[in-house]
C-alpha positions in Angstrom: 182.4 93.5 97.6 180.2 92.3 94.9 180.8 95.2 92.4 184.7 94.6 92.9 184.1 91.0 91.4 182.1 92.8 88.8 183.8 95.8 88.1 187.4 95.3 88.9 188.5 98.1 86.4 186.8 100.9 89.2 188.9 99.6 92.5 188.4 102.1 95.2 184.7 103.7 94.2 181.9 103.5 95.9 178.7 102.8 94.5 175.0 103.6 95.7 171.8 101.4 94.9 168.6 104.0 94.8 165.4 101.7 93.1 163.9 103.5 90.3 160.6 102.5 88.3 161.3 102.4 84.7 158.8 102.9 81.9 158.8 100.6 78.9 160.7 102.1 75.8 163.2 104.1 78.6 166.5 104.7 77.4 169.1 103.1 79.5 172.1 104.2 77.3 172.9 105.0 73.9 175.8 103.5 71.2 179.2 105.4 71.6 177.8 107.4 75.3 180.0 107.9 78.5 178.8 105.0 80.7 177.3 106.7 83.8 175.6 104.1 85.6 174.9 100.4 85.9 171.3 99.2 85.8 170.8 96.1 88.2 167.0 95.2 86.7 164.9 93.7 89.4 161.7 93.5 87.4 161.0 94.2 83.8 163.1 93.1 80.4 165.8 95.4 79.2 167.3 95.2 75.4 170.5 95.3 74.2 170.1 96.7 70.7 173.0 96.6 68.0 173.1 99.5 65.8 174.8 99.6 62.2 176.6 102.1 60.4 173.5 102.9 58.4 171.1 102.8 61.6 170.0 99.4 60.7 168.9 98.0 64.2 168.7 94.4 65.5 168.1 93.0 69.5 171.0 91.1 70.6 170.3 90.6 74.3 167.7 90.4 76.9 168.8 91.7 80.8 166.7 90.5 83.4 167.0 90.2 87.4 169.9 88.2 87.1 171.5 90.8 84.8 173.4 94.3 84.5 173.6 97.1 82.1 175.8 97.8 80.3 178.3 94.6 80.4 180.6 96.3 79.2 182.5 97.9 82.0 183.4 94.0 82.5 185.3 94.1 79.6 187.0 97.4 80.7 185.3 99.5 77.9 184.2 103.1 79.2 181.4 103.8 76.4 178.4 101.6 75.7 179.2 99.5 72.6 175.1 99.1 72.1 172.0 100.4 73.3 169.6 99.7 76.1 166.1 100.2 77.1 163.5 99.1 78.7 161.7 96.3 76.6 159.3 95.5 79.6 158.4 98.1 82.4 159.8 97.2 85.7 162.3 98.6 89.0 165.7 98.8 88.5 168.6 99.7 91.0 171.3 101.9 89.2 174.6 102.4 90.8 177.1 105.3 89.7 179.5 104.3 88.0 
């Protein structure tokens, strides 16, 4: 029910919760990928980290516990406008998306 109100642009899928550990300086996602999953952080800090045209880089964003990665899927996008990692190590729960 919840990931309907979230991600109303995926009716019909089904989504699975595994917890994962994540190191500090993980990955989540790079600028311009596919987005696969959704991170659901229920410990740790995660970045969101414009990136110029040059490579210029510059935090924009902090996702905590009350937070999700990448937002946007809410705005209907299917690639991940910025990058994400792990600013603090902590558990997350991904879902496929």
């Amino acid at each position: 029910m919840i990931f309907s109100l979230l991600f109303p642009s995926m009716p019909g899928r089904w989504f699975h919760l595994q917890p994962i550990d994540l190191p500090r300086d993980f990955q989540i996602g790079h600028k311009d990928s596919a987005i696969a999953y959704h991170y659901f952080p229920e410990a740790g800090v995660a970045s969101m980290v414009a990136v110029s045209p040059v490579g210029e880089r510059a935090e924009v964003g902090l996702i905590g516990r009350e937070g999700v990665t990448p937002l946007a899927t809410m705005a209907g996008a299917s690639r991940q406008p910025f990058e994400f990692m792990m600013q603090v190590s902590g558990g997350c729960s991904p879902a496929l998306g």
